[in-house]
Every structure is written in C-alpha cells, then in structure tokens.
MIVEXKOL-486300 format. One line per field, with one value per residue (C-alpha): residue in three letters; residue number from 0; x, z, y. Coordinates in nm, 3 decimals, decimal comma. Last residue first. Layout:
BEGIN
rest = ALA  ...
nr = NUM  ...
x = X  ...
z = Z  ...
y = Y  ...
! end
This chain:
BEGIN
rest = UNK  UNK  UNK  UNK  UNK  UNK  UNK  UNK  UNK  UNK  UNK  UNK  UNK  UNK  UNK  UNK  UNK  UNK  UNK  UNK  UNK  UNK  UNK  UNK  UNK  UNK  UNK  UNK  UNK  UNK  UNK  UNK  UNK  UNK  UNK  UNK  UNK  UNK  UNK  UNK  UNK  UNK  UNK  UNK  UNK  UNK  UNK  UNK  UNK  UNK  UNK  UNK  UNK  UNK  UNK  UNK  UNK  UNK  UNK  UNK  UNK  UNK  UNK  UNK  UNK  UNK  UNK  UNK  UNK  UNK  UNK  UNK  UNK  UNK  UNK  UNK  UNK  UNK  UNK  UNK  UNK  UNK  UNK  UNK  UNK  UNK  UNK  UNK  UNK  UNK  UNK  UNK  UNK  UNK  UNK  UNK  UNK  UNK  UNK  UNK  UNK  UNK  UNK  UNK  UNK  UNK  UNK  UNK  UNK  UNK  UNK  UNK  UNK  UNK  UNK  UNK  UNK  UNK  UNK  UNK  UNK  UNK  UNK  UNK  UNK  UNK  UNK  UNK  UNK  UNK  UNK  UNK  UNK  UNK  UNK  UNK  UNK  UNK  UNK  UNK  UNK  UNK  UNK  UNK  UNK  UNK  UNK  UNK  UNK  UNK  UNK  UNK  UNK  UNK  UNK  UNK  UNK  UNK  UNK  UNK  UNK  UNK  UNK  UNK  UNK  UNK  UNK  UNK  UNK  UNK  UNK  UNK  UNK  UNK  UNK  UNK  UNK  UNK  UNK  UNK  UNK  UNK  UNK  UNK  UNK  UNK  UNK  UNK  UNK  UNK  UNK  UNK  UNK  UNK  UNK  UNK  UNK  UNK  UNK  UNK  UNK  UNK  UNK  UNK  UNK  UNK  UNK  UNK  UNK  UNK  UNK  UNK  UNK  UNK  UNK  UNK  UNK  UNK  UNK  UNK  UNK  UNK  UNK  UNK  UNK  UNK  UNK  UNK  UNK  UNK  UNK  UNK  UNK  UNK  UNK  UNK  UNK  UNK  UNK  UNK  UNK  UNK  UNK  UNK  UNK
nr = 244  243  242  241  240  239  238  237  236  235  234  233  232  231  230  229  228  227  226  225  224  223  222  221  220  219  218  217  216  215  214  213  212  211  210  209  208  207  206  205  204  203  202  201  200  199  198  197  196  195  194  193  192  191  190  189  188  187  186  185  184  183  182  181  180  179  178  177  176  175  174  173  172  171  170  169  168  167  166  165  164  163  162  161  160  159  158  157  156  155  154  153  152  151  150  149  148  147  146  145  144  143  142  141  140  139  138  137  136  135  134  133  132  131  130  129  128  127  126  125  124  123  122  121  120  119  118  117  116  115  114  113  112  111  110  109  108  107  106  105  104  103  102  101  100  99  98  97  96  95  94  93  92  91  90  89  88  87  86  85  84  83  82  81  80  79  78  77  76  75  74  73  72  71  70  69  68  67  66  65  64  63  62  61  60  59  58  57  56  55  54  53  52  51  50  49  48  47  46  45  44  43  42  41  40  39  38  37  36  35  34  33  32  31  30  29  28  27  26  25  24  23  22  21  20  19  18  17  16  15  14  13  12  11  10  9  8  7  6  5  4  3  2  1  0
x = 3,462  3,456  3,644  3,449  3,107  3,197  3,317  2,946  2,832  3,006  2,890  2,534  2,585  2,702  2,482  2,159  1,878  2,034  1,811  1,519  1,703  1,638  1,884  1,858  1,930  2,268  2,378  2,304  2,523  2,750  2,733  2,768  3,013  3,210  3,354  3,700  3,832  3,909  4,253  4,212  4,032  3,986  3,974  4,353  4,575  4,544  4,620  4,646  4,390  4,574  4,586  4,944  4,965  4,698  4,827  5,138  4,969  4,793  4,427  4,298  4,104  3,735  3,652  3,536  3,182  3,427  3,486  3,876  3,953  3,968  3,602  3,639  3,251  2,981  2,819  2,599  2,623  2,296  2,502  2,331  2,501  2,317  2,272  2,427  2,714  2,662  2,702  2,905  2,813  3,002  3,000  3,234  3,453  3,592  3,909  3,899  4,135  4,105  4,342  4,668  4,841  4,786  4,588  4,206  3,972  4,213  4,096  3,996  4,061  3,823  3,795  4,072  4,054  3,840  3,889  3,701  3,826  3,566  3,713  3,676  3,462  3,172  2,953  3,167  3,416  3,407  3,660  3,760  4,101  4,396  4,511  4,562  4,911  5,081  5,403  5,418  5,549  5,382  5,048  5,010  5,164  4,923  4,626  4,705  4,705  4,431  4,241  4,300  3,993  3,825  3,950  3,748  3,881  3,728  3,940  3,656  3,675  3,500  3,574  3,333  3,101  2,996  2,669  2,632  2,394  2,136  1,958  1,607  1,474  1,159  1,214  1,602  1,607  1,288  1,461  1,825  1,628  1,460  1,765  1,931  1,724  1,795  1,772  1,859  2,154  2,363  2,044  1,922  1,820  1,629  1,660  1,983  2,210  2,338  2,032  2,065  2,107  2,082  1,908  1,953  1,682  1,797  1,561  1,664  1,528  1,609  1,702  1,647  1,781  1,921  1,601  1,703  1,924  1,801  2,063  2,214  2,440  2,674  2,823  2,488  2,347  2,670  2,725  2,700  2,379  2,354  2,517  2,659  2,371  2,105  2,198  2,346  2,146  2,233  2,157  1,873  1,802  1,503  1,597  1,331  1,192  1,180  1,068  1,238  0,950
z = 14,796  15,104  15,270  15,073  15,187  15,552  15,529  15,364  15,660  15,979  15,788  15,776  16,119  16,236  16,041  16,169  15,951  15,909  16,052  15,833  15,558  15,589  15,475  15,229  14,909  15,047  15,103  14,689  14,586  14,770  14,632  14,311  14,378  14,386  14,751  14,914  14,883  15,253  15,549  15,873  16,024  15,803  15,458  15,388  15,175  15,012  14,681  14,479  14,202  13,868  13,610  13,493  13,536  13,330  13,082  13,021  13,018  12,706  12,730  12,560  12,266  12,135  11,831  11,493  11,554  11,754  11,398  11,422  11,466  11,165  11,076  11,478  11,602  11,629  11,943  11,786  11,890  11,982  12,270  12,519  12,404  12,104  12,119  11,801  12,014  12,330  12,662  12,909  13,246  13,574  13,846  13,688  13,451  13,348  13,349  13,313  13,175  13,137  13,377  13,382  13,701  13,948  13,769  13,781  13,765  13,914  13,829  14,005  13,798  13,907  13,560  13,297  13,158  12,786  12,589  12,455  12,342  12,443  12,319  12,298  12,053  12,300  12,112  12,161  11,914  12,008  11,946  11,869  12,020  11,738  11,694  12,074  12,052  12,397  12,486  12,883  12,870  12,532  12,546  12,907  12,764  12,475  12,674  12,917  12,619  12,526  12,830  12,940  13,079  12,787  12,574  12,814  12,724  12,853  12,843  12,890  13,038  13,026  13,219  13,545  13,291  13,211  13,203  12,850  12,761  12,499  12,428  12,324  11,958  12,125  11,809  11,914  12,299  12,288  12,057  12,245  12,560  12,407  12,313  12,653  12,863  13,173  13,601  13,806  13,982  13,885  13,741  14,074  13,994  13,644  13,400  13,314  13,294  12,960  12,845  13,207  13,133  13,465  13,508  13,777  13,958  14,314  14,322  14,007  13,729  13,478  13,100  12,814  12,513  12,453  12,548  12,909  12,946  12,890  13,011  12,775  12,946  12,675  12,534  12,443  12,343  12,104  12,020  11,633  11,655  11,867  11,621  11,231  11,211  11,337  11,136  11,277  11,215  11,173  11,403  11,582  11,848  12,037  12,378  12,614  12,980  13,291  13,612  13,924  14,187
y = 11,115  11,012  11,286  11,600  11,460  11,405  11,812  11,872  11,667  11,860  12,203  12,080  11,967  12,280  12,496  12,361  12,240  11,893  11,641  11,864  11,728  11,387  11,124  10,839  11,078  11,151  10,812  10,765  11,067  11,005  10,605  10,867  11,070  10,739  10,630  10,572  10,868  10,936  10,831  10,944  10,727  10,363  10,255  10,185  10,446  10,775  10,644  11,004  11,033  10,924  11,201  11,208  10,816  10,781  10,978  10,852  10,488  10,591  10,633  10,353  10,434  10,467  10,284  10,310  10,458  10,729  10,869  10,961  11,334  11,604  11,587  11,732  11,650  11,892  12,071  12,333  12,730  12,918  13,081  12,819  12,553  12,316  11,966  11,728  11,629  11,529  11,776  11,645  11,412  11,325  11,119  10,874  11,061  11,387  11,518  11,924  12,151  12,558  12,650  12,356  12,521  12,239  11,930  11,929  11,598  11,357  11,042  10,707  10,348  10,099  9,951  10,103  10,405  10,459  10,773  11,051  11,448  11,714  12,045  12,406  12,647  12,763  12,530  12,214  12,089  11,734  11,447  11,104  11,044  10,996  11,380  11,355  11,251  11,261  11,337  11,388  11,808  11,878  11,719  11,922  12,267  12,191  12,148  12,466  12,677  12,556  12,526  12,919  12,991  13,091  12,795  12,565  12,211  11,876  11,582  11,283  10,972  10,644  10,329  10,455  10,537  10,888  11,055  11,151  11,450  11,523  11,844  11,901  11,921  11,720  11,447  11,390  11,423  11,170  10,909  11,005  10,890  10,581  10,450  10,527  10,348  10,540  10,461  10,755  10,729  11,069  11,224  11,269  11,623  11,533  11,793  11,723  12,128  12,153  12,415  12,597  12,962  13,213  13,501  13,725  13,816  13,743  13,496  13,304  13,297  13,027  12,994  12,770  12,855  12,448  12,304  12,106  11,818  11,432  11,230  10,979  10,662  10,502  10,182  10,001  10,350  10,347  10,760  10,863  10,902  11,207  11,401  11,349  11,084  11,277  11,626  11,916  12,248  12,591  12,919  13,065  13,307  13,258  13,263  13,158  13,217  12,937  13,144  13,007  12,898
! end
C-alpha cells in the first residue's frame, strides 16, 4: 500500500469567514481533500503530494452534504474542494506554465473584463476566477496555444479558498475582485462562444460527446475489471471512454 508521510512546514492562517465560508453550501458541492502536507509513496519510490487530491475515488458521484463537509474540513484543519456544477465554471491559471501570459493574450484578443469575476489567488500564486454558464452548456477545457489556462466545469473540482497547497501556501481571495457573497456573474457571451465544445452532431456512429465525465464516470463503476484484464479491450474501452465524453 502507498505510505502516507508528512510535511511539517508552516505558514499563516486564513480565517473561516475570509475562506471556506465565503462559498454558498446551497450553491456549491465541497469535497473533502486530503491534509494539505500530505504526501504518498508510490512504488517506484517517488513521492508524490496529494493535499488537493478528494479523498474519496468516486468523488465525481458520490453523494455530499456540503454543510457538514466544510464543518468537518474546517475543525480537522483539512482541505476543502468544490466539485463543480454543470452551470459553474472556473478559469484556472497556472503562472508556471505560461497562464498569465496566456490569460492576458486571451482577455486581450475577445475583450473581456475580468476585474469583475470573484477570484482566487491560489497557493502557487495563479488564479481561480468564478462564473456561472448557462444549463447544458459543454466547455472546452484547453484552447490551442493558450499554456497555462484551464476551463473548468462539470466533472471537475478546484481547491477552495481557505485550504492550503502543498508548498505551505494558503488559497485566499483577490481583496481586489468582487466578494462572491455578492454574486457570481454570467460569463459574457464572448466567452462562451470562445470556449464552447464543438457540436459534433446527432447521437449515433461516428459522431461522440454526448455524455458528462460523470455518467462516464457512473458506466464505469458498473463494470468488472477482471472483464478487462487484456490490453485490447482495455485499449478498445479507454478509446469508448474518449468518444463519449
């Protein structure tokens, strides 16, 4: 089994009300992530840190109560995530692969104002800006030669503010951003259209995308994996996988 081991470094605190409790538990889904230092071992040796990783596997279906997730999250000193809606997004910039330069290339070329979206400065020092899509609508997570930039929604979860990444860093939000308390925006119709997952089309043969990652996520979960201990039809599934999705 991996070996769980600890990081005790130390930094400053962020308080309740300036972290997890800003976020609506009516609005939003909390995960429960691992302590923010810990780490795992894998087989190879090298060790690997997990404190934004959920702790549950299945934590793309699994059941929460939300208030009595950020309760626990908040008295074990553990970190919080937010499994996103399919109406919520967030912009997610990694400043160490080039997100911020991508970001204002992006803001630039479409003309969008981003000083207006409640936002997260996240330990590693980039961004988690929120917004609200409308129902049913399916976004491109990457654009071609934006580095750095990730749309998030359905399917996916980010790290809440108040945790703590694995450099010993907080997650605090922008004092120079609207308080998400008062409201999360639209994402302007620019936007959308920049980041709208291509309409493949009809339901049938050739044609994919027309499941969540998680109804994947939920097929997956009713098969066996001993039906699948041969390459070919592990290969054949992961390919399924990647066509309905």
């Amino acid at each position: 089994m991996p070996k769980l081991i600890a990081n005790p470094a130390a930094s400053g605190k962020v308080t309740f009300d300036d972290g997890f409790g800003r976020y609506d538990a009516d609005l939003f889904d909390f995960l429960p992530l691992n302590m923010w230092n810990a780490r795992k071992r894998l087989a190879n040796g090298t060790v690997k840190p997990i404190g934004k990783a959920p702790i549950a596997a299945r934590w793309t279906t699994i059941r929460v109560v939300s208030r009595a997730i950020r309760r626990r999250c908040h008295a074990e000193q553990r970190n919080m995530g937010i499994r996103l809606k399919p109406n919520q997004l967030v912009i997610d910039i990694d400043p160490r692969t080039g997100g911020d330069e991508s970001f204002a290339a992006f803001c630039f070329d479409i003309g969008l104002n981003p000083d207006t979206w409640p936002c997260v400065i996240t330990g590693s020092g980039g961004r988690h800006y929120y917004l609200l899509v409308p129902d049913g609508f399916a976004v491109q997570e990457t654009l071609d030669d934006l580095p750095g930039l990730e749309f998030k929604s359905t399917g996916r979860q980010v790290v809440a503010a108040g945790s703590r990444h694995p450099n010993s860093e907080f997650y605090r939000w922008s004092p120079n951003h609207p308080d998400i308390r008062d409201g999360i925006p639209l994402a302007p119709k620019r936007l959308l259209n920049a980041i709208k997952q291509a309409d493949r089309g009809g339901n049938g043969g050739g044609n994919g995308g027309q499941y969540t990652p998680d109804q994947r996520a939920t097929m997956l979960a009713r098969q066996h994996v001993r039906e699948f201990r041969h390459e070919t039809r592990l290969r054949h599934l992961m390919f399924s996988c990647t066509h309905a999705t």
